[in-house]
C-alpha positions in Angstrom: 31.1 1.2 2.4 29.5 0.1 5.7 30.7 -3.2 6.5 28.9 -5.0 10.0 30.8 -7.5 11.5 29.0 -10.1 13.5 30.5 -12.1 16.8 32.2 -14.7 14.2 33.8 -12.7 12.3 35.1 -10.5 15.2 36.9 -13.2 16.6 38.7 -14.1 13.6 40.7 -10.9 13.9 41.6 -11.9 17.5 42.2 -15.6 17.6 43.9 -17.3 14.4 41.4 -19.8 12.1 39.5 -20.1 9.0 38.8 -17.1 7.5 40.8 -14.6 9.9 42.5 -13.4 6.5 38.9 -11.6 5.4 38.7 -10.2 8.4 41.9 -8.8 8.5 41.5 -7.0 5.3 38.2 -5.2 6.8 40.5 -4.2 9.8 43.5 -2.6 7.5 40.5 -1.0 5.8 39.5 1.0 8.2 43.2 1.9 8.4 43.1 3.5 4.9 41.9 6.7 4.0 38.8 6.1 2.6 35.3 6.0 3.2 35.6 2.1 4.7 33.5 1.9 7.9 32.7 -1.1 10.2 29.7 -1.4 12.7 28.8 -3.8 15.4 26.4 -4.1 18.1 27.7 -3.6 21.9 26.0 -6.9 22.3 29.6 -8.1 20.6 32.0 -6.5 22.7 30.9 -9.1 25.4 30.3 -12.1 22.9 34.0 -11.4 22.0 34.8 -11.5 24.9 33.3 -14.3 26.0 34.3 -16.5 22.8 38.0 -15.2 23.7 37.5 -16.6 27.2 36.4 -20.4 26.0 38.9 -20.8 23.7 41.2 -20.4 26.8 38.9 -23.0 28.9 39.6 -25.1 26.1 42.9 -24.8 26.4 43.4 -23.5 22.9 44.9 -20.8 24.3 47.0 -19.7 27.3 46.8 -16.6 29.8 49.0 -14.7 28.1 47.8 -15.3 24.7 44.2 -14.4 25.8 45.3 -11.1 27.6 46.7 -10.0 24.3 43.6 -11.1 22.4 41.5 -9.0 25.1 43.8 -6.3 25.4 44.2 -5.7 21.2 40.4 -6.1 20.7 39.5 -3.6 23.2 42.6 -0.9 22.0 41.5 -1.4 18.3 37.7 -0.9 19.2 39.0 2.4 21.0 40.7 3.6 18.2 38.6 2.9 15.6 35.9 4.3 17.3 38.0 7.7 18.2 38.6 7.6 14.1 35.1 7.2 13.5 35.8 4.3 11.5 34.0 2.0 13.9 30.6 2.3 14.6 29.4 0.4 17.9 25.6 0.2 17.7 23.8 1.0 21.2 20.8 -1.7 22.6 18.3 0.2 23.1 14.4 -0.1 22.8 14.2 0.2 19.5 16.7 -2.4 18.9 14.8 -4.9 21.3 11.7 -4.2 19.4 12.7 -5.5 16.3 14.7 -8.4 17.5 11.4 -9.6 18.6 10.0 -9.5 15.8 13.0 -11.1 14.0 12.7 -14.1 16.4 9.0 -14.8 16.1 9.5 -14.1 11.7 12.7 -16.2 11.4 12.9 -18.4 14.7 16.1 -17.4 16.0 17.8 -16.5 19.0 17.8 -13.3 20.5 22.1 -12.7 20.1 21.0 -13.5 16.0 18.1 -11.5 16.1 20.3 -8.9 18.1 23.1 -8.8 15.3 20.3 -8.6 12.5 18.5 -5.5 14.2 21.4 -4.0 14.7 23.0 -4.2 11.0 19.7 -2.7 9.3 19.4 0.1 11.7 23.2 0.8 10.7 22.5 0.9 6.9 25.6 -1.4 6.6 26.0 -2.6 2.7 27.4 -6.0 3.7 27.4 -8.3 6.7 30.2 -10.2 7.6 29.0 -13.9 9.5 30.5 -17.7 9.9 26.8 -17.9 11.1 24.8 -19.9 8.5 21.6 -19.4 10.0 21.9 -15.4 10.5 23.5 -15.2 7.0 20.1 -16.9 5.4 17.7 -14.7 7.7 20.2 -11.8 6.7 19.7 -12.5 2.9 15.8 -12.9 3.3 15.7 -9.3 4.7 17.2 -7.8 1.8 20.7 -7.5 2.8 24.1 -9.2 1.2 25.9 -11.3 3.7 29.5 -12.8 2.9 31.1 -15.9 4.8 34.8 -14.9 5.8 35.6 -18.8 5.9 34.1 -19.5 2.4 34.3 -15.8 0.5 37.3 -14.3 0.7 37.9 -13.5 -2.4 34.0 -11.7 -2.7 34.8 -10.1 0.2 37.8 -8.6 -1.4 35.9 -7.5 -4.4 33.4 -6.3 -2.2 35.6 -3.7 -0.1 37.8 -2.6 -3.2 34.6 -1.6 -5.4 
């Protein structure tokens, strides 16, 4: 199974909330031997990043608590993509192309229309979003979507079958 993970979800994994559980159980996964697989787009490495980064503005976190948020996200990307259990989707012109056409079709913005593009061009069985608006364009394209806040208990299904 082919599992994308979209910006909210990421951060679950990272920084502790609603529906960091799911998201855990997609990470220990990939740890399994298996055929469990995850994808994002590159697009998230820096949304991740940057959702990491306001929670400290916020105060919600504190230097060190970010640097370890940073610093695991970054070493788990690395290994799961040296295990080829990770697959991080490139941008390229192809993947503009369609998001285009996703934003004039579904009026969203170009980080939604980004994660969309990128999800179908990785064949991925299931999305993973907190996002309601990318989970309804996500479902009108033909493709199951799962809130880790609201579904754990489908997501488990999902991963197990």
């Amino acid at each position: 199974m082919l599992v994308y993970l979209d910006s909210s979800a990421i951060v679950k994994r990272y920084i502790e909330e609603k529906g960091s559980e799911s998201i855990d159980v997609v990470y220990a996964g990939l740890e399994k031997e298996g055929d469990m697989q995850a994808a994002f787009s590159a697009w998230n490495v820096g949304e991740v990043l940057g959702a990491i980064d306001t929670r400290k503005q916020r105060g919600d976190l504190d230097e060190r608590s970010m640097a370890e948020a940073v610093g695991l996200f970054v070493g788990e990307t690395k290994k799961f993509v040296a295990m080829r259990r990770l697959i991080v989707l490139p941008i390229g012109s192809k993947t503009l192309e369609e998001s285009r056409e996703l934003i004039v079709k579904h009026h969203i913005y170009q980080a939604d229309a980004l994660q969309l593009a990128t999800a179908r061009q990785s064949a991925s069985t299931l999305i993973l979003t907190a996002d309601r608006k990318l989970a309804e364009c996500a479902r009108s394209e033909g493709i199951q979507v799962a809130d880790p806040e609201r579904e754990h208990h489908r997501i488990v299904d999902a991963l197990n079958s």
